[in-house]
N, C-alpha and C positions, 0 to 999 in steps of 0.2 A: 694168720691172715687167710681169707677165702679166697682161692685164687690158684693160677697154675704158679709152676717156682718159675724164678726169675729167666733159668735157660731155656725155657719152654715157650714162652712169650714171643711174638712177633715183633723178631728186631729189636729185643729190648733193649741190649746194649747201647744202639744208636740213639732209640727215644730217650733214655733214661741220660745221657751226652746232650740231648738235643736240651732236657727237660729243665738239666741244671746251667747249660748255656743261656734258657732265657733267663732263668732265677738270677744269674750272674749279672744279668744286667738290668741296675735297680733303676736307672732313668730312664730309660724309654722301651716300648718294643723293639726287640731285633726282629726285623720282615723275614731274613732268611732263616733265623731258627722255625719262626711261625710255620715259615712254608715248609718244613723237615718236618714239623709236628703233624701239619694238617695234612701232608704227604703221607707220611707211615699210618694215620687215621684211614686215610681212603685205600690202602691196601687191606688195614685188619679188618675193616667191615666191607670192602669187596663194592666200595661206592663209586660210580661211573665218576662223578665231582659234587664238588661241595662249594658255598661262596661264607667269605668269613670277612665280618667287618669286629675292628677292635673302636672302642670308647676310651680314653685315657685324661683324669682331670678333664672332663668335659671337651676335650679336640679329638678327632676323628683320626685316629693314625695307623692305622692299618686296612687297607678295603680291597678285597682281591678274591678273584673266581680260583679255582682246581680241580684239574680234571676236567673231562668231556662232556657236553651236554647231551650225548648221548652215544651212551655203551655201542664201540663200531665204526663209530663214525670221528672226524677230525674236530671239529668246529668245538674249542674250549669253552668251558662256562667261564665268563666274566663278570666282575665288580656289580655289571648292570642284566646281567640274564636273568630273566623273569622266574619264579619260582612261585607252586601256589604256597602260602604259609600259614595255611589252615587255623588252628585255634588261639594260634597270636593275635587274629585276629581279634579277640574279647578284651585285648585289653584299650584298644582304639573305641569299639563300641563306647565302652566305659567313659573312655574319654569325652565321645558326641553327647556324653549327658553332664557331662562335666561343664560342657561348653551350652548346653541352655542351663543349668543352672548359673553360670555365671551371667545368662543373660537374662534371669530372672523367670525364665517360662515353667521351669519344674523343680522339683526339690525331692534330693533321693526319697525319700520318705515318703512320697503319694500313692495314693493308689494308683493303681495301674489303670482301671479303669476309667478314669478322671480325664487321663488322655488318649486310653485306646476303649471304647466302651463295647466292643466288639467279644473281648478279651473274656473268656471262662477257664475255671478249673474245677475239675469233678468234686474233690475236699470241700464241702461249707465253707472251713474255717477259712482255708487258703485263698478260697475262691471272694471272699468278701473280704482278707484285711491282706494280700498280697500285694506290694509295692515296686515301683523302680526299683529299689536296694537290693528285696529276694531274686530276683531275677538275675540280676548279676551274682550272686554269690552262693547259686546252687543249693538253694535250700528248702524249695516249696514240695517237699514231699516225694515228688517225680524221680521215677530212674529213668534213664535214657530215651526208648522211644525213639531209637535212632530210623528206626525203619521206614517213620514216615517220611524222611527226607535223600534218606542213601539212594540214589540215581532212582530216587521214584518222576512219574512224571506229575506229580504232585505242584503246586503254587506254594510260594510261602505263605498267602493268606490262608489258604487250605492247609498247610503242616500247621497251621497255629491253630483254624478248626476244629482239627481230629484232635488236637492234645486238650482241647477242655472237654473231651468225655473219655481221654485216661486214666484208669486208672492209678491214685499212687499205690504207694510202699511203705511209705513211712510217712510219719504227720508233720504236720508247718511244720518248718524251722526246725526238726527235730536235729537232723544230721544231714551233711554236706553229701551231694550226689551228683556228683556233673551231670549236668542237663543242656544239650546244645538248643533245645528248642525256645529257650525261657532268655535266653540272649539275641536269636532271630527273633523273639516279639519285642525285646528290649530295644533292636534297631528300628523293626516298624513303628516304634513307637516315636521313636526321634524323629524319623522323617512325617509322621503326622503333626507335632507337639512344632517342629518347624515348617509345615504347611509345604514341605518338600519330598525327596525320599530318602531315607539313611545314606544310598549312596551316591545322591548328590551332594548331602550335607559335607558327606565327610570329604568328598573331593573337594571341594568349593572350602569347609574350614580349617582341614587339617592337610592333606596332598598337596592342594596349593601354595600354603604360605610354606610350608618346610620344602618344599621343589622338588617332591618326590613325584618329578612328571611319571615315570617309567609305571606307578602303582594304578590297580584298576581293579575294582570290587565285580568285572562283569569275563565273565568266561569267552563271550564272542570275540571281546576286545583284547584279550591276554594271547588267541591263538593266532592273533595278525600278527604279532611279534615276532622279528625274524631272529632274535637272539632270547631265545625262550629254555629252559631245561626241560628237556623228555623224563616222563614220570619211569622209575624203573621197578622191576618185582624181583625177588633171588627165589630160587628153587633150587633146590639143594644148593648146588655151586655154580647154577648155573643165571645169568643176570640177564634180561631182555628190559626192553623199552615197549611202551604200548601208549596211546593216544590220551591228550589232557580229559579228562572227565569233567562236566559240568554239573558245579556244585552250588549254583545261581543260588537254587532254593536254600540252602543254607545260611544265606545274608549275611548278619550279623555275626552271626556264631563260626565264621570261618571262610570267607567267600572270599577276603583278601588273595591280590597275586601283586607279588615285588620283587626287589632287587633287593642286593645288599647293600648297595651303594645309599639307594632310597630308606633301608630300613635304621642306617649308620645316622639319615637326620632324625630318625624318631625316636634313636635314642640318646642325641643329643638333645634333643626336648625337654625329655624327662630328668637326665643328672644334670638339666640345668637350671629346673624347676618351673617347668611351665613356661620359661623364656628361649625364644630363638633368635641369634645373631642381633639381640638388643633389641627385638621386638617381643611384647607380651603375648603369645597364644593362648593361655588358658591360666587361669588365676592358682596360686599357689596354694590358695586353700580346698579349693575341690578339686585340685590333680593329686592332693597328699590325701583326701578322701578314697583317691580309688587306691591307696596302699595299707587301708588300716585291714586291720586281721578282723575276719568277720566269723568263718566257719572252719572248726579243727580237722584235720583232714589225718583219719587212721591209718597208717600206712600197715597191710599187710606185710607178711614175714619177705615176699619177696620183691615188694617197693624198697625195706627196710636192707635187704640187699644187697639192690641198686644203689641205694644209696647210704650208705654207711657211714657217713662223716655226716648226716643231717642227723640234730636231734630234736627240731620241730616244724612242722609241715601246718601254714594253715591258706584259708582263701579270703582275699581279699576280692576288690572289683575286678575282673578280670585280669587278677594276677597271682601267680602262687607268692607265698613267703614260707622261706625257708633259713633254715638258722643254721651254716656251714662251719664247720670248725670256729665256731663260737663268733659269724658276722653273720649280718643280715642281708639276706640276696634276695631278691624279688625274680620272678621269672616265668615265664611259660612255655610251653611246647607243643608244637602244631602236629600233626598226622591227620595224612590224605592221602589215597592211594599212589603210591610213586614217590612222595615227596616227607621228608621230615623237616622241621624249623624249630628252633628256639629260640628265642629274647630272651638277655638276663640283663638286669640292674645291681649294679654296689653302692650300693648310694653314699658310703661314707668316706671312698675315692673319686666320686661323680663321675664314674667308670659304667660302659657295657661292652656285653657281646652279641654280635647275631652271628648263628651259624644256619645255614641254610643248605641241604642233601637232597637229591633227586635218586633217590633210594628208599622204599618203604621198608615197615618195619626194621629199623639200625638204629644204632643207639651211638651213631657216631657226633649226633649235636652234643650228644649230653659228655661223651669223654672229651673231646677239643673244648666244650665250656668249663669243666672242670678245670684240666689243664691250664687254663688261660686265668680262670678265675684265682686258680693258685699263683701263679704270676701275678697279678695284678695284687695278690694281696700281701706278697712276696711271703709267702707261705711255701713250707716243704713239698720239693716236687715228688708226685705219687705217677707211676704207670697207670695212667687209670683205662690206656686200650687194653692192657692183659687184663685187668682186675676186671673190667666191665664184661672185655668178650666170654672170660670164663663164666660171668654170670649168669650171661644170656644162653650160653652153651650148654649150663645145665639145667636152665627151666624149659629150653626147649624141646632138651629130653627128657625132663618132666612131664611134659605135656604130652609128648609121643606115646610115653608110658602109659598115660591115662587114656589117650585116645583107645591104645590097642586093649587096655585094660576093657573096654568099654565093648570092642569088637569079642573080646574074648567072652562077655559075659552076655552074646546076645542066641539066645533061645533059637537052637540049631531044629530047622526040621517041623515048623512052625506054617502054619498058614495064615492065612485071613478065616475070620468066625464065619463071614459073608460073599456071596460071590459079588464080583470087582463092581459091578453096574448097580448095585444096591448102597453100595458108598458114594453113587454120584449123585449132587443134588449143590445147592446153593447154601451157603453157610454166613452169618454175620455177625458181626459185633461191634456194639457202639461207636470205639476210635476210628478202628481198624476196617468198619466198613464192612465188604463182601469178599468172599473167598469162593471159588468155582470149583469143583470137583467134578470132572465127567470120564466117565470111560470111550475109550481108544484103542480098538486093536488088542485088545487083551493086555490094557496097560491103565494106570490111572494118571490123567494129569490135573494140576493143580494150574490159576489163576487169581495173582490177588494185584490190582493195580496194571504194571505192564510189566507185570512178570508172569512168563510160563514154567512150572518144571515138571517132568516127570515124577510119580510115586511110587517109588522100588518098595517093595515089603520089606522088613526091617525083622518082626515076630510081633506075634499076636495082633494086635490089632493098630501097634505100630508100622510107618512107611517114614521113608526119608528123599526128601527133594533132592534130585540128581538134575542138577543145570548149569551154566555155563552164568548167572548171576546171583545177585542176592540171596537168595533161596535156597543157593546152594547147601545141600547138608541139615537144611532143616527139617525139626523131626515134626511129624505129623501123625497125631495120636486121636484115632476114633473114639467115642464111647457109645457103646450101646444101651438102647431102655429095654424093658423086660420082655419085650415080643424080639426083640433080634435088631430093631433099625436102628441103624447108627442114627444118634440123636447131635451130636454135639462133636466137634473138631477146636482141640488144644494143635495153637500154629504160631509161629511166631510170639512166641512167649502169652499169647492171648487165648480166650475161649471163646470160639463163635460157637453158638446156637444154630441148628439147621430150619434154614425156612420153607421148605416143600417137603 
């Protein structure tokens, strides 16, 4: 087994006591093991708090905040402390379309065009026979592209602009790529196709009727909240709190903010098929639509483990499936800066979990779901804080390794070919637009959007963005044409072309 030994682990003794007390008990949740679980979680990943709702045969029996909303300070996260829950968010979109096809206005299968006609993508093929369906299930060619929406001052009309002149990667439908953008037009698109806008639809047909007063797709509205969780960062060992980020332009793709209390009805919704408190929501044949496996998802050696008891991972409409010690789980996971979430479904206990962290980068949703998930399935209980943190503890010094690898192999003693004011000029490309290059004081800085950064020289005719955003750490590579002028700037994974 990969992993530290058992005396090395935090507190295993207690968890591993705590783990076979809930296994012991096969009718209901015990609240106080939960809370020893979710306790010993928020010491081994160093998480200010956490908010955990359990699902059981379709009744709600467990809903409870842990921990502080923010690291410092007193004031507990609670059942109903607002949390952003980033790309859980897709599987609700999914839903809004679920909800006009049941009212007969679309059918997954249309072109996209048909009801956004605004709508391009670079690909021919993609661009003439992409549908509602691709959109939701990550497969129109695209890799991420996240830049046009990370704290840019961009509109979501405009992030969906710039993505019909990016370029792809790979062809239609060939292979699954998450793609947040292709979900933000999938919401624009409901709120056109309902004469509304996605986030009214879904307050008015999904918020509403499950009573999830406390949910709000709008950043303005989430930071009036006086029982809110402060997003947190870890650096080294050390953990700070810093101001909610507005992710508006994202929409669809992840713009939800909720509770657990609220997110406990949505997934009552779902292990109850469409039906809530003996009213129909959404019809049981296009809610079991957004669960069918559409695109295989490869998991690299160190997805594979992460997760070690999955032996197949695919995408449905905004939801993973995955196949756990031999049952089918559905589920998703959010990340945003400060904050991590997961949704998970058992559908053949009409069981979930939500766990909700105000902690970036931790992988504490994913061991309390575990944990929980083996409960519920009354399955052998596994340590999976030791198994997980050892995991994370050695691709982050993987990673370190590569970093410094990268420092070590950078061309000591190196200049620029050109002096600094001959690299300044204006650069562009298609998606991506303009990139500014100008000298300062015997320094270069860069401008793309509303970001500034510095250009430290790096060797030869690479510099590396030194800022306090985005930009941060990006490299930026000149090339020059055969008289000496820098012609062309590789930035942001793109090539702009210089226009002066």
């Amino acid at each position: 087994m990969i992993g530290p030994k058992p005396q090395d682990s935090y507190n295993s003794p207690m968890r591993v006591l705590t783990l076979l007390l809930l296994a012991a008990n096969l009718s209901a949740i015990d609240p106080s093991a939960v809370d020893r679980l979710v306790e010993a979680s928020l010491k081994t990943w160093a998480s200010p708090g956490a908010a955990i709702a359990i699902i059981e045969n379709g009744q709600i029996v467990h809903v409870k905040g842990y921990g502080v909303r923010e690291a410092g300070k007193p004031e507990p996260v609670t059942a109903d402390s607002l949390f952003e829950i980033a790309s859980t968010t897709k599987a609700f979109t999914a839903l809004t379309v679920a909800l006009l096809a049941d009212d007969g206005k679309l059918d997954w299968d249309d072109p996209v065009r048909r009801h956004y006609p605004a709508f391009r993508l670079l690909d021919p093929l993609a661009n003439e026979n992409v549908t509602v369906r691709d959109l939701l299930c990550h497969r129109t060619g695209l890799p991420r592209h996240d830049a046009f929406w990370y704290k840019t001052n961009l509109s979501r009309a405009e992030v969906i602009e710039r993505i019909g002149s990016a370029k792809p990667n790979k062809q239609f439908r060939q292979q699954y790529q998450y793609q947040n953008i292709m979900f933000l037009t999938a919401g624009e698109l409901v709120g056109r196709v309902a004469s509304t806008t996605w986030d009214d639809f879904i307050r008015q047909r999904v918020f509403a009727p499950l009573g999830m007063s406390r949910t709000t797709t709008s950043y303005s509205e989430a930071v009036k909240r006086t029982d809110r969780a402060m997003p947190h960062r870890k650096a080294k060992s050390q953990v700070t709190s810093f101001d909610w980020v507005n992710f508006d332009n994202v929409g669809a793709a992840g713009c939800i903010n909720s509770s657990a209390r609220d997110l406990a009805q949505w997934v009552k919704l779902h292990v109850s098929n469409g039906d809530f408190d003996g009213r129909r929501i959404v019809s049981a044949k296009n809610l079991e639509e957004t669960y069918q496996p559409h695109m295989v998802i490869r998991g690299d050696t160190a997805a594979k483990l992460l997760n070690p008891d999955t032996t197949q991972n695919t995408y449905a409409l905004g939801w993973n499936i995955a196949h756990y010690r031999g049952h089918r789980i559905l589920g998703h996971a959010g990340v945003l800066d400060g904050f991590r979430a997961r949704i998970t479904l058992i559908p053949e206990t009409r069981s979930g979990i939500v766990v909700l962290a105000n902690l970036g980068r931790t992988t504490l949703p994913e061991s309390v779901t575990n944990s929980l998930v083996d409960l519920l399935l009354k399955l052998p209980a596994k340590d999976w804080d030791s198994y997980l943190k050892a995991e994370v503890d050695k691709q982050d010094a993987e990673e370190a390794r590569k970093q410094s690898e990268k420092v070590a192999k950078r061309a000591k003693y190196t200049k620029p070919a050109k002096p600094l004011a001959d690299y300044a000029g204006t650069y562009a490309e298609p998606a991506y637009g303009t990139v500014e290059v100008k000298a300062d004081n015997g320094n270069l800085l860069i401008k793309w959007l509303n970001f500034t950064a510095k250009l430290e020289h790096w060797h030869y005719e690479t510099f590396r963005a030194n800022a306090t955003n985005p930009l941060q750490n990006e490299d930026a590579v000149f090339a020059l044409d055969a008289s000496g002028k820098p012609t062309s700037l590789r930035f942001l994974e793109a090539d702009f072309r210089r226009k002066d």
